[in-house]
mmCIF file of the N, C-alpha and C atoms, coordinates in Angstrom:
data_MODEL
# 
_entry.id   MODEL 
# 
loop_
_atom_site.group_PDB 
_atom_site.id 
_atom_site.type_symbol 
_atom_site.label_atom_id 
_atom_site.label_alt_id 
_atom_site.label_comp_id 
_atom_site.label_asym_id 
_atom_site.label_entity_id 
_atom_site.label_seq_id 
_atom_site.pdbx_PDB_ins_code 
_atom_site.Cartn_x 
_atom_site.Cartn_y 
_atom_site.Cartn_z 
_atom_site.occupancy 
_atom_site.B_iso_or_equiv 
_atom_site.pdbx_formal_charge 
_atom_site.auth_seq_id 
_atom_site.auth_comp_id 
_atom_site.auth_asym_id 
_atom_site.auth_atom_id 
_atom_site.pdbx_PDB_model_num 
ATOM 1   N N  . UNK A 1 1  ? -81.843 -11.161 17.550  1.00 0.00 ? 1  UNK A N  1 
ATOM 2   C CA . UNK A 1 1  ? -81.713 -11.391 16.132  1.00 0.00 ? 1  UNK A CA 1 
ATOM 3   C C  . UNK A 1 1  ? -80.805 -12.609 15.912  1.00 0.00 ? 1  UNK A C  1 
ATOM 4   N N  . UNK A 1 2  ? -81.120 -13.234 15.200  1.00 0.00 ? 2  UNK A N  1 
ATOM 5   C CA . UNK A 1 2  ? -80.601 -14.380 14.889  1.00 0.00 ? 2  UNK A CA 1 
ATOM 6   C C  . UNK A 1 2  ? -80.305 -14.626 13.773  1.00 0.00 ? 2  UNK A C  1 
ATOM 7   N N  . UNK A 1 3  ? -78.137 -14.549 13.898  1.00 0.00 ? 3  UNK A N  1 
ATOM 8   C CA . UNK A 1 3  ? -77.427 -14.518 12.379  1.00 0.00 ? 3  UNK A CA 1 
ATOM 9   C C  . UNK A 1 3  ? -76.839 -16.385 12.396  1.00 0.00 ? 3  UNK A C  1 
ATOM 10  N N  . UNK A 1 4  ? -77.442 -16.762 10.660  1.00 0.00 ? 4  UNK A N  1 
ATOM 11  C CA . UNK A 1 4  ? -77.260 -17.664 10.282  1.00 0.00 ? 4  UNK A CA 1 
ATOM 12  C C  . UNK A 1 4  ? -76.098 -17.443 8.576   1.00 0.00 ? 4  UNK A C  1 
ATOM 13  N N  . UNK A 1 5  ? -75.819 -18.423 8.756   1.00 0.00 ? 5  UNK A N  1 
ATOM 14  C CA . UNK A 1 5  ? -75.262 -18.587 7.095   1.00 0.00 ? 5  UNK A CA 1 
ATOM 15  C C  . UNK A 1 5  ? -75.897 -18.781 5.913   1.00 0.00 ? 5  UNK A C  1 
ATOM 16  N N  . UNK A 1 6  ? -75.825 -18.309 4.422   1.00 0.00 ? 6  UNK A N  1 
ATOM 17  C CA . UNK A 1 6  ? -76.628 -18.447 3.164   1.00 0.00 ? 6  UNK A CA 1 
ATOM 18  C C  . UNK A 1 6  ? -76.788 -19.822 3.356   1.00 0.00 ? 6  UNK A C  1 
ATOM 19  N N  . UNK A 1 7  ? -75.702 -21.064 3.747   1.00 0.00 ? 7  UNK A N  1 
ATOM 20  C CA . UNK A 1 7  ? -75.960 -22.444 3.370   1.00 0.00 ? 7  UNK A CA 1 
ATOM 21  C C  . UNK A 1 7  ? -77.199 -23.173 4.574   1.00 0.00 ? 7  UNK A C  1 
ATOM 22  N N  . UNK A 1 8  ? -77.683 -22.215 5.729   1.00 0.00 ? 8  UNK A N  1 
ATOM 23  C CA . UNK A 1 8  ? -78.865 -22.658 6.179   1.00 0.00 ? 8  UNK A CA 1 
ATOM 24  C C  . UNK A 1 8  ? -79.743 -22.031 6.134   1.00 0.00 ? 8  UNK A C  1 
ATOM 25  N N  . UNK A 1 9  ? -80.065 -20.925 4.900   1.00 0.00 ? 9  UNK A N  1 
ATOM 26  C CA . UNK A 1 9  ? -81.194 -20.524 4.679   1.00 0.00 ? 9  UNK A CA 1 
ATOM 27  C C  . UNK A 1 9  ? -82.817 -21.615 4.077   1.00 0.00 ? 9  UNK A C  1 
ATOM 28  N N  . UNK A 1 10 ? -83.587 -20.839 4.169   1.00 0.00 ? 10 UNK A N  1 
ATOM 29  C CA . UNK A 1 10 ? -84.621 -21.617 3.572   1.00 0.00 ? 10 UNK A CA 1 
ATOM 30  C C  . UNK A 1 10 ? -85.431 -21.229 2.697   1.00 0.00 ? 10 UNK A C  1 
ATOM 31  N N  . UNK A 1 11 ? -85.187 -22.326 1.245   1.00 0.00 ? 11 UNK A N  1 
ATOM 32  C CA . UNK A 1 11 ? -85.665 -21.883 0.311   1.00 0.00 ? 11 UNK A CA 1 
ATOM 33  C C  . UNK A 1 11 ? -86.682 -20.849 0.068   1.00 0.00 ? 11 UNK A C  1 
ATOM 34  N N  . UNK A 1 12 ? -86.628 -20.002 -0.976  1.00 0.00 ? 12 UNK A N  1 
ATOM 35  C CA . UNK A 1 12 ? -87.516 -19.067 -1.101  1.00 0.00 ? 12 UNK A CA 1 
ATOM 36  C C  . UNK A 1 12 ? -87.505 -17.695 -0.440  1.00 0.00 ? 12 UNK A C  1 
ATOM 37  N N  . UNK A 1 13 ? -87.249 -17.584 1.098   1.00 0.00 ? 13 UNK A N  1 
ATOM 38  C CA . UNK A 1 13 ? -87.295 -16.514 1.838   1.00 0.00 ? 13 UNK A CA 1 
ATOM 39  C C  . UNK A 1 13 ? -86.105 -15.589 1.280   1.00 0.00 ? 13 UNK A C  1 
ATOM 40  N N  . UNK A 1 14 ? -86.983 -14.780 1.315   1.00 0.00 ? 14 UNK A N  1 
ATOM 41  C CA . UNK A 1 14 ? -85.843 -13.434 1.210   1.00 0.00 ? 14 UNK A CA 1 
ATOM 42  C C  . UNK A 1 14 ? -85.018 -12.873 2.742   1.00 0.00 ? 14 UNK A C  1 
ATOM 43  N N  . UNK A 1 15 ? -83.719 -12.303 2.610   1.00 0.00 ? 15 UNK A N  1 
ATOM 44  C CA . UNK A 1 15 ? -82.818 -11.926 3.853   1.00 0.00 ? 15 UNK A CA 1 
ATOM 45  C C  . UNK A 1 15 ? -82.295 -10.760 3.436   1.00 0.00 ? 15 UNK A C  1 
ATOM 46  N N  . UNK A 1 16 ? -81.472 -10.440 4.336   1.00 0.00 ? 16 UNK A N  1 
ATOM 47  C CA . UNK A 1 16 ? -80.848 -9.449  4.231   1.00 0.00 ? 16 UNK A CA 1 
ATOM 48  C C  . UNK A 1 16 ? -79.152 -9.876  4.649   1.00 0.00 ? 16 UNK A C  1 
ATOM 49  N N  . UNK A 1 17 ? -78.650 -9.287  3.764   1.00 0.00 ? 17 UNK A N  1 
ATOM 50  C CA . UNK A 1 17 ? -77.384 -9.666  4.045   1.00 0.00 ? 17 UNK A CA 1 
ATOM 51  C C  . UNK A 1 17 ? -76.659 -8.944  4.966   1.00 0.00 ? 17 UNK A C  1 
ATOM 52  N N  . UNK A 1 18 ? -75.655 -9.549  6.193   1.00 0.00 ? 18 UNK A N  1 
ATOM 53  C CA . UNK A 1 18 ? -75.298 -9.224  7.625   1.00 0.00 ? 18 UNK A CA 1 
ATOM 54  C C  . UNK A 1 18 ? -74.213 -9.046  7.404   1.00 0.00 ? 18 UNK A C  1 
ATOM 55  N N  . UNK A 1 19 ? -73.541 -9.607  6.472   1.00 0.00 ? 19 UNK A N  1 
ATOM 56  C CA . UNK A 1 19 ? -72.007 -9.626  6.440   1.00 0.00 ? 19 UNK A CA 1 
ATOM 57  C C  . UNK A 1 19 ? -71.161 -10.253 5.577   1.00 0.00 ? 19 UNK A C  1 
ATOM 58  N N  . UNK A 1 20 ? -70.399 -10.231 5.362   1.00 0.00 ? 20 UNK A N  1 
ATOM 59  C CA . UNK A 1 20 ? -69.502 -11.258 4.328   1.00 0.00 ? 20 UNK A CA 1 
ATOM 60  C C  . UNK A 1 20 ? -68.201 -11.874 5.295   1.00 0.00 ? 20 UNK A C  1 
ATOM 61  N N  . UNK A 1 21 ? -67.767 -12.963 5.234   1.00 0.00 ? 21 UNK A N  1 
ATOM 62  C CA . UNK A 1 21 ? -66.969 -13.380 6.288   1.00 0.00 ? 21 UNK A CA 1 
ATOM 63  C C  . UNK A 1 21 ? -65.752 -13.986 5.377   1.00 0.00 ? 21 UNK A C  1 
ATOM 64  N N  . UNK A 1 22 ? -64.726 -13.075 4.803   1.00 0.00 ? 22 UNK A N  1 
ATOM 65  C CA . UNK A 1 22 ? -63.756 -13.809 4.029   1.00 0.00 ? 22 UNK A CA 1 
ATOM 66  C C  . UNK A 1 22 ? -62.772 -12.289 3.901   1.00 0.00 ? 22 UNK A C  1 
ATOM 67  N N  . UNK A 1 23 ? -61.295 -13.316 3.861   1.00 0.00 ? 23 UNK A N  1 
ATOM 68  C CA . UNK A 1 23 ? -60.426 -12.122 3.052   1.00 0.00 ? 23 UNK A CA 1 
ATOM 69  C C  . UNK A 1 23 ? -59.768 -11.956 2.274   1.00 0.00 ? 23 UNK A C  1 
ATOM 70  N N  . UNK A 1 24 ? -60.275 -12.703 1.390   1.00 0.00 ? 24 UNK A N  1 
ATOM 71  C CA . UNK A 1 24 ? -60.118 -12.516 -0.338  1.00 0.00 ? 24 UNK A CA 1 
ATOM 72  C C  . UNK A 1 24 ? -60.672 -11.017 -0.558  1.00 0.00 ? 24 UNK A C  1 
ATOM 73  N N  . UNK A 1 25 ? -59.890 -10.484 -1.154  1.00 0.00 ? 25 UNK A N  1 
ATOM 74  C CA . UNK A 1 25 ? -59.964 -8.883  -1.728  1.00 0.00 ? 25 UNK A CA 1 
ATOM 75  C C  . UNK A 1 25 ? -60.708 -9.494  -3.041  1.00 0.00 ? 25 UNK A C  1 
ATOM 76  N N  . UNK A 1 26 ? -60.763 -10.366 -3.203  1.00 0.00 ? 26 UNK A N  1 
ATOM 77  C CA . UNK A 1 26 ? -60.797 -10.313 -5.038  1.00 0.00 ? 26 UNK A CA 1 
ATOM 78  C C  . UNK A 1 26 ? -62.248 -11.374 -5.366  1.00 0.00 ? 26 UNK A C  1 
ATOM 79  N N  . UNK A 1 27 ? -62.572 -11.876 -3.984  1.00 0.00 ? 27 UNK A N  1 
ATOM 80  C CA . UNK A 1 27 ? -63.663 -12.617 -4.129  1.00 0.00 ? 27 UNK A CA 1 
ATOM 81  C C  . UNK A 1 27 ? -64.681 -11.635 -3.355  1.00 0.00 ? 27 UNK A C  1 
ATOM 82  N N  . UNK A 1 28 ? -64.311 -10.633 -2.432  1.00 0.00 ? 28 UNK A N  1 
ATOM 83  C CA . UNK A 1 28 ? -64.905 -9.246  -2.192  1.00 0.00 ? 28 UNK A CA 1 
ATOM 84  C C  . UNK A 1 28 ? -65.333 -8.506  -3.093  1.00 0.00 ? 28 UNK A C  1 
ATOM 85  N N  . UNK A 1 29 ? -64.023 -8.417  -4.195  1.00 0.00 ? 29 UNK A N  1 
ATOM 86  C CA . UNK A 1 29 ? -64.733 -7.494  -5.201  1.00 0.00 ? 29 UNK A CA 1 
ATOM 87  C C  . UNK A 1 29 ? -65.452 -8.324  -6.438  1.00 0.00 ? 29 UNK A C  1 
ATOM 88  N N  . UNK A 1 30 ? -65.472 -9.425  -6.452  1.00 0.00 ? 30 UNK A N  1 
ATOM 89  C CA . UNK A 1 30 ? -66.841 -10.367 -7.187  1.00 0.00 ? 30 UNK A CA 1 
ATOM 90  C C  . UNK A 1 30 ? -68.381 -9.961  -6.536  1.00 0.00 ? 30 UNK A C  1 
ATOM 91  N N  . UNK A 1 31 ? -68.201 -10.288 -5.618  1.00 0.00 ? 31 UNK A N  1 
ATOM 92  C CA . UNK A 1 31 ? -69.548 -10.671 -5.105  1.00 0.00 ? 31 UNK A CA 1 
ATOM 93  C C  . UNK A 1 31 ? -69.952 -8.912  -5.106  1.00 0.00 ? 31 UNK A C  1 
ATOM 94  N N  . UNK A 1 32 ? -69.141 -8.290  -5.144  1.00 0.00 ? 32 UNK A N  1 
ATOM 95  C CA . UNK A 1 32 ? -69.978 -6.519  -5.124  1.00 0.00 ? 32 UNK A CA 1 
ATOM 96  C C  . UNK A 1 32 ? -69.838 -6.241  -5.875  1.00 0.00 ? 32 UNK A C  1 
ATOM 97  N N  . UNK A 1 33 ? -69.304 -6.971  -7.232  1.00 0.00 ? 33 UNK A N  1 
ATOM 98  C CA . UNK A 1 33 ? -69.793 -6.569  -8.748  1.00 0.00 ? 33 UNK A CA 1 
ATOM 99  C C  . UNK A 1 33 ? -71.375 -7.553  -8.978  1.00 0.00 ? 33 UNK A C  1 
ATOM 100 N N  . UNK A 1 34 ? -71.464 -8.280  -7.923  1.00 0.00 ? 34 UNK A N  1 
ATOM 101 C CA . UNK A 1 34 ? -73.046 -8.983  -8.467  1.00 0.00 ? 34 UNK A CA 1 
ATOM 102 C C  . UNK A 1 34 ? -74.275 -8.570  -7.680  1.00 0.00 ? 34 UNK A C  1 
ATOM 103 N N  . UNK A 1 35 ? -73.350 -7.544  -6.953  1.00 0.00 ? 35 UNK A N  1 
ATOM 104 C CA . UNK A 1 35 ? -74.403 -6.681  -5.566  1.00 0.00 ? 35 UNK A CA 1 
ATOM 105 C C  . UNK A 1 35 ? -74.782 -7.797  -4.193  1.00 0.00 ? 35 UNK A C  1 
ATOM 106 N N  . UNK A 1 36 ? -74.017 -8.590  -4.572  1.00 0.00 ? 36 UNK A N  1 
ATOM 107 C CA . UNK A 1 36 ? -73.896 -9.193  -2.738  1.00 0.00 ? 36 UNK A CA 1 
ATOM 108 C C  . UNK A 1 36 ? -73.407 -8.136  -2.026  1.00 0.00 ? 36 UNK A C  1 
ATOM 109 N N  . UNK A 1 37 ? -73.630 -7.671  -0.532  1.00 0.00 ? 37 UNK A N  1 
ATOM 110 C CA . UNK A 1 37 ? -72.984 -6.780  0.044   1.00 0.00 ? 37 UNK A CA 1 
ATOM 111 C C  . UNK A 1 37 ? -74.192 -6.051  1.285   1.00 0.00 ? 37 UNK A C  1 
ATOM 112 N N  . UNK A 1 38 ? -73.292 -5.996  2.307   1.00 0.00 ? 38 UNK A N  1 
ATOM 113 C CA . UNK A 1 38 ? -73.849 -6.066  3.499   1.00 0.00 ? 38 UNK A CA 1 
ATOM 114 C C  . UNK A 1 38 ? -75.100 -4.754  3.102   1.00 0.00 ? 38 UNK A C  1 
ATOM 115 N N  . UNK A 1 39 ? -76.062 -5.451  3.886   1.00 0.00 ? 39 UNK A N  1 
ATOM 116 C CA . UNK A 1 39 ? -78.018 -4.683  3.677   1.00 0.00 ? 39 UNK A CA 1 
ATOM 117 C C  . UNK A 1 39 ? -78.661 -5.134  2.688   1.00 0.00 ? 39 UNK A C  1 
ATOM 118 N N  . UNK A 1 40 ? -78.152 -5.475  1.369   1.00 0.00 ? 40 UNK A N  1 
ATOM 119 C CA . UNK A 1 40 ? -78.699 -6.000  0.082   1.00 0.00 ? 40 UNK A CA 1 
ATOM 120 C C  . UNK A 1 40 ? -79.806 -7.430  0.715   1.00 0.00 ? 40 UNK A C  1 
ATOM 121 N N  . UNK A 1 41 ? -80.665 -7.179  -0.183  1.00 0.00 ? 41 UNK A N  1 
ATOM 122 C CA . UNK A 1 41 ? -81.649 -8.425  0.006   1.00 0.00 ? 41 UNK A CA 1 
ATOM 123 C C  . UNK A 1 41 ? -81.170 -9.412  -0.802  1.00 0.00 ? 41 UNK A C  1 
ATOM 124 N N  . UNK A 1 42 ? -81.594 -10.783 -0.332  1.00 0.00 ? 42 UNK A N  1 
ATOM 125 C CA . UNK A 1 42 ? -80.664 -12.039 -1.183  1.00 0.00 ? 42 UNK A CA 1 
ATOM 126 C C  . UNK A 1 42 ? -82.098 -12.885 -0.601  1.00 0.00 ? 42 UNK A C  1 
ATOM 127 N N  . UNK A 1 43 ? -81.996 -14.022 -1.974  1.00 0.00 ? 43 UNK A N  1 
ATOM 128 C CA . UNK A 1 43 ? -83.152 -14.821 -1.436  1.00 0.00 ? 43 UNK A CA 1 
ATOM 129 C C  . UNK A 1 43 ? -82.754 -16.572 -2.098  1.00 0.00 ? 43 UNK A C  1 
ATOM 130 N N  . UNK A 1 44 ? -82.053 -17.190 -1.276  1.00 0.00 ? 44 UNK A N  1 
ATOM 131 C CA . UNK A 1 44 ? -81.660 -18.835 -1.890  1.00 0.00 ? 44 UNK A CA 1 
ATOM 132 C C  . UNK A 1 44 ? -83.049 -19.278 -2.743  1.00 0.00 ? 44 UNK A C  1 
ATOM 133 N N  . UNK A 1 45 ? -82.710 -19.581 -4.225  1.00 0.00 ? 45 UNK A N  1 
ATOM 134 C CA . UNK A 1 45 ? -83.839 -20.155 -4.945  1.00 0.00 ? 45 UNK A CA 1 
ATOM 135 C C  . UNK A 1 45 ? -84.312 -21.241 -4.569  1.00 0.00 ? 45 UNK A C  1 
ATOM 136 N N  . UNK A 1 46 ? -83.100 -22.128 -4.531  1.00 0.00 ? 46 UNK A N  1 
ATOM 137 C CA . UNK A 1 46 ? -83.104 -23.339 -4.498  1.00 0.00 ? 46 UNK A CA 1 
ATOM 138 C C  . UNK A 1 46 ? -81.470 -24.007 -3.980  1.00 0.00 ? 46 UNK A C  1 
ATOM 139 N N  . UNK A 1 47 ? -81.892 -25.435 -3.195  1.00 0.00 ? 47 UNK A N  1 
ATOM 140 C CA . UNK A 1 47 ? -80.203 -25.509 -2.722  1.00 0.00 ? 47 UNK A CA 1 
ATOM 141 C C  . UNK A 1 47 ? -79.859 -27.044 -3.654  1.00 0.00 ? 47 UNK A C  1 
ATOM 142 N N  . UNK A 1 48 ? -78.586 -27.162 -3.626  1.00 0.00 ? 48 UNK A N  1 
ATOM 143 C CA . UNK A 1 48 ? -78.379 -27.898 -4.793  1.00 0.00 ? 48 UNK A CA 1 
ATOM 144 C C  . UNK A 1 48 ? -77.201 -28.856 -4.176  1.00 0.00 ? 48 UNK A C  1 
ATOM 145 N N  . UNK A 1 49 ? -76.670 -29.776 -4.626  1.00 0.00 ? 49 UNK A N  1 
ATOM 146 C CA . UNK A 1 49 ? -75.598 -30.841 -4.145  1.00 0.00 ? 49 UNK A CA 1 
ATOM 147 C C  . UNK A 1 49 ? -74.179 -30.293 -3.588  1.00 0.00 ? 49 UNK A C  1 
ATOM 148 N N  . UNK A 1 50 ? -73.905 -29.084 -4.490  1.00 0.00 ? 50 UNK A N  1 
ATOM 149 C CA . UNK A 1 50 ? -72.489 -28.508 -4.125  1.00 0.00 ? 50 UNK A CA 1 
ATOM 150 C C  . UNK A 1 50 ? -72.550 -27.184 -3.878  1.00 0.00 ? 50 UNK A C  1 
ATOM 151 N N  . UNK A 1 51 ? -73.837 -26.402 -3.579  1.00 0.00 ? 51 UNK A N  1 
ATOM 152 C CA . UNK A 1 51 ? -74.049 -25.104 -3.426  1.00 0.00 ? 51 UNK A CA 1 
ATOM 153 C C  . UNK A 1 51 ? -75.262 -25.247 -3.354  1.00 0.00 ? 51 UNK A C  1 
ATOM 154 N N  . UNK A 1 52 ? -75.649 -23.393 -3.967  1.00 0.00 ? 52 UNK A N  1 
ATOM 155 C CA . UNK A 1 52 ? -77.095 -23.129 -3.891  1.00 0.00 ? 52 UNK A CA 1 
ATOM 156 C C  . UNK A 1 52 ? -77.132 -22.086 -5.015  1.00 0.00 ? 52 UNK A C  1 
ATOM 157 N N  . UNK A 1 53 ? -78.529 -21.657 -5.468  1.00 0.00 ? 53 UNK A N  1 
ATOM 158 C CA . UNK A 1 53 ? -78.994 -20.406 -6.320  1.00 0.00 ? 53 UNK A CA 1 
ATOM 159 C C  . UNK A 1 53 ? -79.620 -19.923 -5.669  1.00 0.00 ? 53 UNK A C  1 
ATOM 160 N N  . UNK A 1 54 ? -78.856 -18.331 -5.757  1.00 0.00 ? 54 UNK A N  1 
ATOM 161 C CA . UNK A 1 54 ? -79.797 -17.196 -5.187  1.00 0.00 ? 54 UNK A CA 1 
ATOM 162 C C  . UNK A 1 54 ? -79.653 -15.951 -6.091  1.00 0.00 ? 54 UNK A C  1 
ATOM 163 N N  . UNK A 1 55 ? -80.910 -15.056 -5.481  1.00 0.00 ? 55 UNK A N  1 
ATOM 164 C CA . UNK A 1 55 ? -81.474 -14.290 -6.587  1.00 0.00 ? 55 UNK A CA 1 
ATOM 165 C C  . UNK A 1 55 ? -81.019 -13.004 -5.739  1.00 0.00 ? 55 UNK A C  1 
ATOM 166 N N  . UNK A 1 56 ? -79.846 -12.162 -6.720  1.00 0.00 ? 56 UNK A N  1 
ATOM 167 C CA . UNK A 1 56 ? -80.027 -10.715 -5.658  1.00 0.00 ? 56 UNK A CA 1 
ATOM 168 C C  . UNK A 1 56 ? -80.286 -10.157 -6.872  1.00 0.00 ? 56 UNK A C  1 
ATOM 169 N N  . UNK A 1 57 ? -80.664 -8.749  -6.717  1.00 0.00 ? 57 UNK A N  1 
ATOM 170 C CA . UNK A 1 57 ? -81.231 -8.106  -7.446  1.00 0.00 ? 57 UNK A CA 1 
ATOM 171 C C  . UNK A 1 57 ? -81.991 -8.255  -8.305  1.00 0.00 ? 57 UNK A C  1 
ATOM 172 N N  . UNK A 1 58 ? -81.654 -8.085  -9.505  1.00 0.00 ? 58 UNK A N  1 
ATOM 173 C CA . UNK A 1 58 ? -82.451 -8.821  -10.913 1.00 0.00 ? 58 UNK A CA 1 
ATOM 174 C C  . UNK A 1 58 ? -81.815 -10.041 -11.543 1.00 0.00 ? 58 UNK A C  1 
ATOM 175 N N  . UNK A 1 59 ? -80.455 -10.939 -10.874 1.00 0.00 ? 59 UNK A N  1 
ATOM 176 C CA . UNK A 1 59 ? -80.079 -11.771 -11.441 1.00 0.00 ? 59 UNK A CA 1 
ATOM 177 C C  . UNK A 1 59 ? -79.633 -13.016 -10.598 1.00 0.00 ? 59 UNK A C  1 
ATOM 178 N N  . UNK A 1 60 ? -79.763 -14.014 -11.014 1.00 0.00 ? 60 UNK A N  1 
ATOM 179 C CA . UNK A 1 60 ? -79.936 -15.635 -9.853  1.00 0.00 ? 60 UNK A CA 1 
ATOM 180 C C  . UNK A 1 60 ? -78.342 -16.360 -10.501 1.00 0.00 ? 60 UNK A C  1 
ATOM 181 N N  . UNK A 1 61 ? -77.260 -16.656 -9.350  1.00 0.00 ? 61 UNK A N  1 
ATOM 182 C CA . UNK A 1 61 ? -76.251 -16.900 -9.355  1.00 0.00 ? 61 UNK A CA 1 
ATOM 183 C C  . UNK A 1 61 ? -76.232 -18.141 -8.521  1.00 0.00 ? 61 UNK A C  1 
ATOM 184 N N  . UNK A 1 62 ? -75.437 -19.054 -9.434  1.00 0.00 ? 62 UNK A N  1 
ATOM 185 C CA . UNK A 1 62 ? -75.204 -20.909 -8.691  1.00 0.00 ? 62 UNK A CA 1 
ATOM 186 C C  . UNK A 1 62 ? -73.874 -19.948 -7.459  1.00 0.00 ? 62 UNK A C  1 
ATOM 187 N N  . UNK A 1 63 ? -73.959 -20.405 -6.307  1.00 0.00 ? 63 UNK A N  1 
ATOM 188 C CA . UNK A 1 63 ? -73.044 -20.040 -5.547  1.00 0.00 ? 63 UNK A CA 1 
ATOM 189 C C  . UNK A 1 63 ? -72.133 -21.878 -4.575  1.00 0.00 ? 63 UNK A C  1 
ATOM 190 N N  . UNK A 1 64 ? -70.898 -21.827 -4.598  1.00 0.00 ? 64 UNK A N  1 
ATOM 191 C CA . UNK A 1 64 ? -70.417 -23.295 -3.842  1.00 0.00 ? 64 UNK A CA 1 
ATOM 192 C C  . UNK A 1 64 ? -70.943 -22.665 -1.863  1.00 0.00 ? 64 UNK A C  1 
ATOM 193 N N  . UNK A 1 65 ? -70.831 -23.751 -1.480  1.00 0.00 ? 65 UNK A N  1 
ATOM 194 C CA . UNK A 1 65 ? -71.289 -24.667 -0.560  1.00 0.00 ? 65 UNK A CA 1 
ATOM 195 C C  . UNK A 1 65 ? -69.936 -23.477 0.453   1.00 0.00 ? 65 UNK A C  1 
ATOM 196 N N  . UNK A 1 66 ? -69.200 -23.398 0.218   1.00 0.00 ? 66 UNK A N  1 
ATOM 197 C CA . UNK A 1 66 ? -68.186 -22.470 0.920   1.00 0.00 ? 66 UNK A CA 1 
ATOM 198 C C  . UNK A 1 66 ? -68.275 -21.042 0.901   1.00 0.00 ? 66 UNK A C  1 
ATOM 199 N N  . UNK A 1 67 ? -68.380 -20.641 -0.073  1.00 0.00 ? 67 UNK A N  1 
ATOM 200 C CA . UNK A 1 67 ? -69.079 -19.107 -0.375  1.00 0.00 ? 67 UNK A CA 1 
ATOM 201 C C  . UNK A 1 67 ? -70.379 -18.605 0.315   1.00 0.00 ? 67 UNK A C  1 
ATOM 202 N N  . UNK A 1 68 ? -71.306 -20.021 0.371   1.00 0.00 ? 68 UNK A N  1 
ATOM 203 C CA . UNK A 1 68 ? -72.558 -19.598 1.180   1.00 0.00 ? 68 UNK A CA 1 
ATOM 204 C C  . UNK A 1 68 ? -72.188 -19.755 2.744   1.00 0.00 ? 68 UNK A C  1 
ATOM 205 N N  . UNK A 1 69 ? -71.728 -20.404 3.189   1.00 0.00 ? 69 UNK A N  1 
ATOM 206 C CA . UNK A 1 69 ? -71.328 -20.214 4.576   1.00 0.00 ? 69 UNK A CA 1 
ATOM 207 C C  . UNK A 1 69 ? -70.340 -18.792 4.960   1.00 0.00 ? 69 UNK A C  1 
ATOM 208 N N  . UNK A 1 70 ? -70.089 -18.169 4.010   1.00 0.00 ? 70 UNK A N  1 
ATOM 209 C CA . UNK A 1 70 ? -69.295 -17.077 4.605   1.00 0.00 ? 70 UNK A CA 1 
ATOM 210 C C  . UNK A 1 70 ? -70.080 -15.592 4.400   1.00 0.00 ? 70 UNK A C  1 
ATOM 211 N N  . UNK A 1 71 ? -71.695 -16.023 3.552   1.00 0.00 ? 71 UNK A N  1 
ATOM 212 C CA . UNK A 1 71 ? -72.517 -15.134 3.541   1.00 0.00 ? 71 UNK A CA 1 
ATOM 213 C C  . UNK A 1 71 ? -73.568 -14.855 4.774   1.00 0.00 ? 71 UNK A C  1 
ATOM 214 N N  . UNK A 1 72 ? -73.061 -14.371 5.522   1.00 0.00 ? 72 UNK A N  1 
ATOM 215 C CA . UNK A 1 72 ? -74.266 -14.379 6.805   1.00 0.00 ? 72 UNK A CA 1 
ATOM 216 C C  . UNK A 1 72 ? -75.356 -13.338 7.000   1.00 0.00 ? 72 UNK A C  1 
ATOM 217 N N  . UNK A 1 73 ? -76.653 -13.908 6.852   1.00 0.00 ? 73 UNK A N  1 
ATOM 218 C CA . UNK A 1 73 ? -77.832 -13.182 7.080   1.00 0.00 ? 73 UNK A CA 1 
ATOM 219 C C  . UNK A 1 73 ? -78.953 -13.078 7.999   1.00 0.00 ? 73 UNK A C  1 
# 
């Protein structure tokens, strides 16, 4: 199995999320108020100059360029 970061995903595909790699308590409890969180499906819309948009659940969030590298799927 082969774990990559949100910032080298490819557009469109849906993943599954592997892990979260940070220890911010408080950027932990963001991202699992928007249902990021390890098993959840996540799918990059589109990638953008300073981040990317991705769609979890029913709602699509601009995410930075640092946040997606610490999302691994």
């Amino acid at each position: 199995m082969i774990i990559m970061n949100l910032h080298e995903a490819i557009d469109g595909k849906e993943y599954t999320i592997k892990k979260i790699v940070t220890d911010d308590e408080e950027l932990n409890a963001f991202l699992f108020s928007l249902g990021c969180y390890e098993g959840e499906p996540i799918t990059v819309v589109s990638h953008l100059n300073g981040g990317c948009v991705v769609s979890i659940k029913d709602g699509r969030y601009n995410i930075d360029n640092e946040l997606a590298r610490a999302i691994l799927i």
